[in-house]
C-alpha positions as CSV (number, residue, x, y, z in Angstrom):
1,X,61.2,-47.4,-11.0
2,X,63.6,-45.4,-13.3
3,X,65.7,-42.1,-12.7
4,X,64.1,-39.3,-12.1
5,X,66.2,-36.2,-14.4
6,X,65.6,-32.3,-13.3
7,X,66.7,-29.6,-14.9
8,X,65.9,-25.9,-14.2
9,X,66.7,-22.5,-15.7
10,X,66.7,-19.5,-14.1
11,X,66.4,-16.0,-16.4
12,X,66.7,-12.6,-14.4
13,X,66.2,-9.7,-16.4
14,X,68.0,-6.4,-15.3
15,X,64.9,-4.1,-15.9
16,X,62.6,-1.9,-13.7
17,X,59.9,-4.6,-13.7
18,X,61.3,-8.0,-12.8
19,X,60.6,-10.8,-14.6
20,X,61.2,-14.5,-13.9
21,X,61.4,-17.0,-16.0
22,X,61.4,-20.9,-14.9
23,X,61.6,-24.0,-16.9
24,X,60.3,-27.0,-14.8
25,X,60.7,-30.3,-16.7
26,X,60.2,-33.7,-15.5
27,X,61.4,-36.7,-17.1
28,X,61.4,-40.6,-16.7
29,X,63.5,-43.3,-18.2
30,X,60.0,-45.2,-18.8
31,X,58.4,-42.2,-20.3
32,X,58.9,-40.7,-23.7
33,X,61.4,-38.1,-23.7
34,X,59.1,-35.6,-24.9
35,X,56.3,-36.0,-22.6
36,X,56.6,-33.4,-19.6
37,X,54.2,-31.4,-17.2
38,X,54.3,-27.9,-16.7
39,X,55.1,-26.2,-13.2
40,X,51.7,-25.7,-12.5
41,X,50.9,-29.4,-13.0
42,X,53.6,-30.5,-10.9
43,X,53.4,-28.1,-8.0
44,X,49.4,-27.7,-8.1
45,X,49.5,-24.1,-8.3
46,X,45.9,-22.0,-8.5
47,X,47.5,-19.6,-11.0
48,X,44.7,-16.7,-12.6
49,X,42.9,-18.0,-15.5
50,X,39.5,-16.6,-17.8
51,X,37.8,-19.2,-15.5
52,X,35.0,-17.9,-13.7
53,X,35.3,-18.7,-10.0
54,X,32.4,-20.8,-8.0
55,X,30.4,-17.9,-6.6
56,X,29.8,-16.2,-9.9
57,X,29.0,-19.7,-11.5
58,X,26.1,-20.1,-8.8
59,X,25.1,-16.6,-9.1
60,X,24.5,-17.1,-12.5
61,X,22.9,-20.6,-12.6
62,X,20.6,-19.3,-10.0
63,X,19.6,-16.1,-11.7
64,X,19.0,-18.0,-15.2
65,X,16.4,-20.3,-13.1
66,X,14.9,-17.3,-11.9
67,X,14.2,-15.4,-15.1
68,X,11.9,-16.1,-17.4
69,X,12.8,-17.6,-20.3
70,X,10.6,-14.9,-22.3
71,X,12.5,-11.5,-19.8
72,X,16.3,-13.7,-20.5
73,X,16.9,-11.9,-23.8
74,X,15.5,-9.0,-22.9
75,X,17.5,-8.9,-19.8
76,X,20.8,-9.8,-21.2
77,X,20.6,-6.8,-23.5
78,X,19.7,-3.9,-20.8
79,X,22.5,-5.8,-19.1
80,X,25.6,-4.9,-21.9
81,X,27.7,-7.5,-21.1
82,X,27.9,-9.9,-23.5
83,X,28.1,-8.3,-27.7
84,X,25.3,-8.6,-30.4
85,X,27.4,-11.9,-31.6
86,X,27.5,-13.3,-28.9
87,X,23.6,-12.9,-27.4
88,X,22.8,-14.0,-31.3
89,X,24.8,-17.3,-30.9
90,X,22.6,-18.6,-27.8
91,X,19.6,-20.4,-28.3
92,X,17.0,-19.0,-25.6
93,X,14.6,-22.3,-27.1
94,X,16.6,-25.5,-25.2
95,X,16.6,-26.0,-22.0
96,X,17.7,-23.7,-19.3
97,X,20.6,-26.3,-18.2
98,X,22.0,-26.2,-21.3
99,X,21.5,-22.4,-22.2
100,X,23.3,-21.9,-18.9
101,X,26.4,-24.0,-19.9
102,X,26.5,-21.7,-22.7
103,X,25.9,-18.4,-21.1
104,X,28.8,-20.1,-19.0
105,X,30.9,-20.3,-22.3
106,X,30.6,-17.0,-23.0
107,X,30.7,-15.3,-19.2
108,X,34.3,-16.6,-19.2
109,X,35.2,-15.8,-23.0
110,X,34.3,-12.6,-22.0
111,X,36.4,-12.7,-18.5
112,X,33.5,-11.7,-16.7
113,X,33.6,-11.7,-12.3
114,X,31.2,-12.4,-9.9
115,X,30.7,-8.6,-10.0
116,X,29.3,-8.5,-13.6
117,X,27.1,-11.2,-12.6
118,X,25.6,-9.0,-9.5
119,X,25.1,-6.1,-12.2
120,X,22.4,-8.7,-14.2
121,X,20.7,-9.4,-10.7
122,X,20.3,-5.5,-10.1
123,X,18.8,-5.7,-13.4
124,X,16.7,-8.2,-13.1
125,X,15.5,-7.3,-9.4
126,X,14.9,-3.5,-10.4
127,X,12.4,-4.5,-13.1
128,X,10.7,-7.3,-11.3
129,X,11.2,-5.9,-7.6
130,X,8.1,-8.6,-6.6
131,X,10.5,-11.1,-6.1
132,X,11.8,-10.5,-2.5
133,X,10.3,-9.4,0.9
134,X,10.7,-6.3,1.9
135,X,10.8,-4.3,4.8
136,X,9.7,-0.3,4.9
137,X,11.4,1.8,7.7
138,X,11.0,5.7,8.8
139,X,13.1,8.2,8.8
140,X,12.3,11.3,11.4
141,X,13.8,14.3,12.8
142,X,15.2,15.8,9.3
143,X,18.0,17.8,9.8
144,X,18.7,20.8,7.7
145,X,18.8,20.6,4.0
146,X,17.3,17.1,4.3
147,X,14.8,17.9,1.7
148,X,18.0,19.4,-0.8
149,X,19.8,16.4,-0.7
150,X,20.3,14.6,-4.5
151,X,21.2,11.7,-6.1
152,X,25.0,12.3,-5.9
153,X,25.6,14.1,-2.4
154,X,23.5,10.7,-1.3
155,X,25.8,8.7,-3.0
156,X,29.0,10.0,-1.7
157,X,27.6,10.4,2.0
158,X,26.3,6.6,1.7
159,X,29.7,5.5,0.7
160,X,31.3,7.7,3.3
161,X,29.6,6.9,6.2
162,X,29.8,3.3,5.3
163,X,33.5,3.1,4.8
164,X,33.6,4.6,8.4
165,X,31.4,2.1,9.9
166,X,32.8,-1.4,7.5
167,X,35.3,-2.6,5.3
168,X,34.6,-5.7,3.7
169,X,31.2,-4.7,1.6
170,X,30.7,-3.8,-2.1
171,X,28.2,-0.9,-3.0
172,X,26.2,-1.0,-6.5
173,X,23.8,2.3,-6.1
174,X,21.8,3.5,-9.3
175,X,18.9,5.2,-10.0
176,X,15.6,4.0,-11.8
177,X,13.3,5.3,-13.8
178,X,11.1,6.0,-11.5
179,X,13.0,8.2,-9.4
180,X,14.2,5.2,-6.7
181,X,17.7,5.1,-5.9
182,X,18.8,1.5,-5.6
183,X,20.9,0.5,-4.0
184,X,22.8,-3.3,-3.8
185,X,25.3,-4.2,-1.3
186,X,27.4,-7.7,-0.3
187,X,28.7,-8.2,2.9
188,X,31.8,-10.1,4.0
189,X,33.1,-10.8,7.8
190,X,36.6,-10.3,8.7
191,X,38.5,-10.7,5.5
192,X,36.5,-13.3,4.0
193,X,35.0,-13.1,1.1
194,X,32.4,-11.0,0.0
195,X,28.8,-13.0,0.0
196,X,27.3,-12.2,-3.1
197,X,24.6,-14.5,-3.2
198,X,22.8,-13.2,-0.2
199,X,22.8,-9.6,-1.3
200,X,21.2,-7.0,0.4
201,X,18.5,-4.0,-1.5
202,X,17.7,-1.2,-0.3
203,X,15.5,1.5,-2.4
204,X,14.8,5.1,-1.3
205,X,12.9,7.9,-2.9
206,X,15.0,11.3,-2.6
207,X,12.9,13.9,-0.6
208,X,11.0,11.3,1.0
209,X,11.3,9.7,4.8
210,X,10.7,6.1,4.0
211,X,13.6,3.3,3.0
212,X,12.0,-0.1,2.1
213,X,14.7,-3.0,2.4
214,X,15.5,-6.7,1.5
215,X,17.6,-9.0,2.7
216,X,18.9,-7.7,5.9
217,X,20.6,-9.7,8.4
218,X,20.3,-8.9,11.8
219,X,23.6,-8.5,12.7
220,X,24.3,-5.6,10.1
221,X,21.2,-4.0,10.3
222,X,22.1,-1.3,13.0
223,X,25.2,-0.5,10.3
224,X,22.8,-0.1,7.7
225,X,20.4,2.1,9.2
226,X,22.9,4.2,10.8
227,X,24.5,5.0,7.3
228,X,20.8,5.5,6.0
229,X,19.9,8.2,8.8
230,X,23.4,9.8,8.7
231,X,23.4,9.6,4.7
232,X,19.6,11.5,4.7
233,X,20.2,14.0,7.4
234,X,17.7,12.4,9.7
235,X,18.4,12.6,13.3
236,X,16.8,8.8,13.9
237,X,15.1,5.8,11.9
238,X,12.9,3.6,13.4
239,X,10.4,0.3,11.7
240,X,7.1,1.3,9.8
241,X,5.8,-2.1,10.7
242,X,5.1,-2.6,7.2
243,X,6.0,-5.4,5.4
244,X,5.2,-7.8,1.9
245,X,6.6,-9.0,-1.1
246,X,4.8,-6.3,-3.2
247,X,7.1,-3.2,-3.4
248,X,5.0,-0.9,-5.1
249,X,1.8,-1.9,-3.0
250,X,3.8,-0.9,0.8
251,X,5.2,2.3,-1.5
252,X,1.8,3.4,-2.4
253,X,0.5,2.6,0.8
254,X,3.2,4.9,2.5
255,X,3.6,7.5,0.0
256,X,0.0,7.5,-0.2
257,X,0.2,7.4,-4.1
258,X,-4.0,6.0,-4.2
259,X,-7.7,7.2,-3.3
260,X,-7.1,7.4,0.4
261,X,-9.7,7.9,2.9
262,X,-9.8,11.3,5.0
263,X,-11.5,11.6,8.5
264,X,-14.7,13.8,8.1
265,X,-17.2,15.0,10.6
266,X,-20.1,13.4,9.0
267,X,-20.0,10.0,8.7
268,X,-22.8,10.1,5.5
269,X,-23.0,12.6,3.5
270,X,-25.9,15.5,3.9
271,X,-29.4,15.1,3.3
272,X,-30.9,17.3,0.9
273,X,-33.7,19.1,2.3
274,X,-35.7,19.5,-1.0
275,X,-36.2,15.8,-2.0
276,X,-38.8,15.0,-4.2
277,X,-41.1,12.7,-3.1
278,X,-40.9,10.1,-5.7
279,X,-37.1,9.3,-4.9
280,X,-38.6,8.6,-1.2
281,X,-40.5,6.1,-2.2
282,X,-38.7,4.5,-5.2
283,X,-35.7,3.6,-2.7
284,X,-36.1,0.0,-0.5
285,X,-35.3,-1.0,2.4
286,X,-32.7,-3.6,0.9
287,X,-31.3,-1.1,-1.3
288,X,-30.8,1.6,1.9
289,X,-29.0,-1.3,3.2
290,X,-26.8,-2.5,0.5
291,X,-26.4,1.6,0.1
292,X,-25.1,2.1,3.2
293,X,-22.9,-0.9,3.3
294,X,-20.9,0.3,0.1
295,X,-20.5,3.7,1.9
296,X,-19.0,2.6,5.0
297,X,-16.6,0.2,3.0
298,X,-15.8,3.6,0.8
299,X,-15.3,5.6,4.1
300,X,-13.2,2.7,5.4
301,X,-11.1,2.1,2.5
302,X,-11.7,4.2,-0.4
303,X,-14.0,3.4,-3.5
304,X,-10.2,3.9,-6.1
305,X,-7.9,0.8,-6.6
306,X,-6.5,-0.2,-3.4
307,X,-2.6,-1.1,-2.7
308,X,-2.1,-5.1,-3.3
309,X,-0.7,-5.6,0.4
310,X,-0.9,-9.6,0.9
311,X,-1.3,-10.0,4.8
312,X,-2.0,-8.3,7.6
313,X,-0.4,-9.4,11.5
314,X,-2.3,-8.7,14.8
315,X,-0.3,-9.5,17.7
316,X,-2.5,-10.5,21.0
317,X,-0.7,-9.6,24.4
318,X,-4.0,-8.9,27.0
319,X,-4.9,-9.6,30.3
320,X,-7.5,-12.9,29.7
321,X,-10.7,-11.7,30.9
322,X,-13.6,-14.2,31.1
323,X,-15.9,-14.8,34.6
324,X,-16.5,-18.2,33.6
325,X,-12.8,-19.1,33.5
326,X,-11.3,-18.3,37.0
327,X,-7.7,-20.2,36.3
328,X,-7.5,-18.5,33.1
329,X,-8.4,-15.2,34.2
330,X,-6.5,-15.3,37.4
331,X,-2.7,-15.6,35.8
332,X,-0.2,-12.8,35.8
333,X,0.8,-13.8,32.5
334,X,-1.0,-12.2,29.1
335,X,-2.9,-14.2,27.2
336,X,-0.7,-13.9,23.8
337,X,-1.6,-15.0,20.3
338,X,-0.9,-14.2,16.5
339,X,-4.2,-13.8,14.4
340,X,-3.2,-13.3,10.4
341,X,-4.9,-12.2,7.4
342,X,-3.7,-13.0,4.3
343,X,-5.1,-12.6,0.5
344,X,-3.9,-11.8,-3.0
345,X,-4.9,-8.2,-2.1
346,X,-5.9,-8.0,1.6
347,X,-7.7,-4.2,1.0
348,X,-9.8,-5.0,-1.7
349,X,-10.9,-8.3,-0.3
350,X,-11.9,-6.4,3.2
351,X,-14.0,-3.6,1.9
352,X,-16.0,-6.4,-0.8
353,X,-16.6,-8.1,2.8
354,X,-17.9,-4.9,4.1
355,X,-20.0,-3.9,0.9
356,X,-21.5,-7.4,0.5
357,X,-22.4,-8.1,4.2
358,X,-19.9,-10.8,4.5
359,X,-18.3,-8.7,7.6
360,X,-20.5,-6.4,9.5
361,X,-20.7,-2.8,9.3
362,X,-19.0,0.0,10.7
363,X,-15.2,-1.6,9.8
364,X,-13.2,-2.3,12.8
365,X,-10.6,0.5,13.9
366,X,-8.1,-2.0,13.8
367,X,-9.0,-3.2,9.7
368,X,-9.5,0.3,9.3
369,X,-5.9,1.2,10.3
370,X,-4.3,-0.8,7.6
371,X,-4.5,2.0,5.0
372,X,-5.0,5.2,7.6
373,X,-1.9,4.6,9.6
374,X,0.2,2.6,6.7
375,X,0.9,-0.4,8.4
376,X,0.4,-3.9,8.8
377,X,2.1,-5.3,12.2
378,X,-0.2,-4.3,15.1
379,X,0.7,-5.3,18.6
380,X,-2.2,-5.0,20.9
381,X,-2.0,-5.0,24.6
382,X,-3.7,-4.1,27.8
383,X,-4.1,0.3,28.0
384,X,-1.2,1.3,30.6
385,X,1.4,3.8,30.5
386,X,3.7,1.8,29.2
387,X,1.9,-0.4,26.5
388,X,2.3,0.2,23.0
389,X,-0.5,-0.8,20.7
C-alpha cells in the first residue's frame, strides 16, 4: 500500500462573522495526483443540501397516490408552489410513479420542506374532506362573549393555549369557503421529530358548539380538547357520539342544515270535517295503508334529502331476561352485544323500509333518534340511576 500525503489549510478571517475555510486533500502514490475527495466524502458529513428529506418524499408519494389523476393539476395550482413553467413541464398522462419522480425533481429544485408538502395535503383534504373518519364533539357551558369570538382572536387563543399546554407541534389554521376554520396540526414527542404523516384535522364553525375531528390519538386528545374549550370560551367539551367518514352528512345532521322532523301533538294530520263523499269512497284500503306508511316514515325522518350518515352503533349492556333460560337469566353479568347498521346512506334506506313495508310501522324510538338527537352511538342498558342510555 503506498504513502498516504495530508495537507491542510487553515483561513481565519478577522471579521464579525467568522468564516472557516478548510482544504481536505487526500492523495496516494497509486492514485493520480489529481484525483481527490472532498471533506464531506472523507469524513461522511450530512451537510444541508436542496434534497428533500425522507418524510416529505413519503408525504408526497402518498398524497400523489391519493389524488386523482384528473383533481392533480387542479390541485397543484390552488397549491402555488411550484411556477406556470414548471406545472407545464410535467406530464399528468404517464404513470403516477413516474409523474412523482418528477414532481420529486421539481419539489427539490424548488427547495421545498416537508412543510410545503403538508400545505398540498390541507389542500387536498379541505376540498375532498370524505377521505378520513371523523369524530364530532360538543362544546357546552359558553362563557361570555363565546358567540363574539372570530376568526383571528380564535387563532391567537388556539395557538396560545397550545403553546401553554405542548411544545413540539406545528399549527396550519385557515379558513374555507364555507365559513370552517381548519385547522392541521403534527405532533412530535420529546424532541423528536415532528410526525407529519399522521396529521391531525380539526374543523370548527365560528358561533357554533360543535368541533368534528380526525386523526386523534388517544394520548393527546385531552390536550386538544382542552385548547378547543379554552380557545371557544366553553366551560367543558364532551363526545357527540357521532361519527363517519362523510363530513358534511354528521355537519348537517348536527347543525341541522336539512328538513328535520319536529314533535307534534297529532301524530296525522286533521281530518276535515266537510269531505265529500266521493273522496271517501275513491280511496282503498291498500292505498290508506301505503298512505299511512309514507307518513309515519315522513314523521320519523322527514320527506327532504336526508344526511348521507353510513352506519349506525347500538351497544347492548341488559340484564338477560328469558323464563325458558334459567342459567342465562340467573347471571350477574349483562348480557352485552354490538348490533350495526350500515348503508351508503343509513336515513334514506330506513324511512324507504318504513314507507314500503319492509320494516313495520310506527319507527322504533331508537331508529327514530338518529336524526332527532344527532347521533349515532347508542349505549343501551338496564333503567337505574346510574345507567346511561
Amino acid at each position: 500500500m503506498g504513502s498516504v500525503l495530508l495537507s491542510s489549510d487553515w483561513l481565519i478571517r478577522p471579521r464579525p462573522e467568522r468564516r472557516f475555510v478548510l482544504k481536505f486533500s487526500v492523495a496516494s502514490a497509486s492514485a493520480k495526483p489529481n484525483k481527490s475527495r472532498s471533506l464531506v466524502d472523507v469524513l461522511g458529513l450530512n451537510l444541508p443540501s436542496g434534497n428533500m428529506d425522507d418524510p416529505a418524499k413519503f408525504l408526497l408519494r402518498r398524497l400523489v397516490r391519493r389524488i386523482p389523476a384528473q383533481m392533480l393539476k387542479a390541485t397543484l395550482e390552488k397549491w402555488g408552489r411550484l411556477n406556470a413553467e414548471q406545472r407545464e413541464s410535467l406530464n399528468f398522462s404517464q404513470s403516477k410513479w413516474a409523474l412523482t419522480q418528477e414532481l420529486e425533481a421539481l419539489c427539490e429544485e424548488s427547495r421545498l420542506t416537508v412543510k410545503h408538502i403538508a400545505e398540498l395535503e390541507m389542500i387536498y383534504i379541505t376540498e375532498n374532506p370524505n377521505q378520513m373518519m371523523w369524530h364530532a364533539f360538543q362544546l357546552l357551558d359558553p362563557e361570555d362573549g363565546a358567540l363574539a369570538v372570530e376568526l383571528m382572536q380564535f387563532k391567537e387563543l388556539f395557538k396560545c393555549h397550545l403553546r401553554e399546554l405542548v411544545r413540539n407541534v406545528s399549527v396550519k389554521i385557515k379558513k374555507h369557503t364555507d365559513e370552517a376554520v381548519w385547522i392541521r396540526m403534527s405532533w412530535g414527542e420529546g424532541f423528536s421529530r415532528l410526525s407529519h404523516l399522521n396529521a391531525t384535522y380539526v374543523v370548527h364553525y365560528l358561533q357554533t358548539p360543535y368541533v368534528f375531528v380526525s386523526g386523534l390519538s388517544p394520548k393527546n386528545k385531552p390536550l386538544l380538547l382542552q385548547v378547543l374549550t379554552l380557545s371557544t370560551k366553553h366551560e367543558r367539551i364532551k363526545d357527540a357520539n357521532l361519527s363517519g367518514r362523510k363530513l358534511t352528512a354528521i355537519r348537517d345532521l348536527l347543525l341541522r342544515q336539512y328538513e328535520h322532523v319536529f314533535p307534534t301533538k297529532y301524530p296525522s294530520p286533521l281530518t276535515e270535517r266537510n269531505q265529500s263523499v266521493s273522496n271517501l269512497h275513491t280511496e282503498k284500503e291498500q292505498a290508506e295503508a301505503s298512505a299511512k306508511r309514507h307518513q309515519m316514515a315522513g314523521q320519523a325522518f322527514g320527506n327532504g334529502v336526508l344526511p348521507a350518515l353510513q352506519s349506525a352503533v347500538y351497544k347492548l349492556e341488559t340484564k338477560f331476561k328469558d323464563p325458558t333460560n334459567q342459567t342465562m337469566t340467573e347471571q350477574d353479568e349483562p348480557f352485552r352485544c354490538v348490533v350495526k347498521f350500515s348503508s351508503t346512506n343509513l336515513l334514506e334506506s330506513l324511512r324507504h323500509c318504513a314507507s314500503s313495508g319492509i320494516a313495520s310501522t310506527p319507527v322504533a324510538p331508537l331508529l327514530s333518534s338518529i336524526p332527532l338527537k344527532g347521533r349515532n352511538y347508542f349505549v343501551i342498558t338496564d333503567k337505574s340511576p346510574s345507567a346511561n342510555s
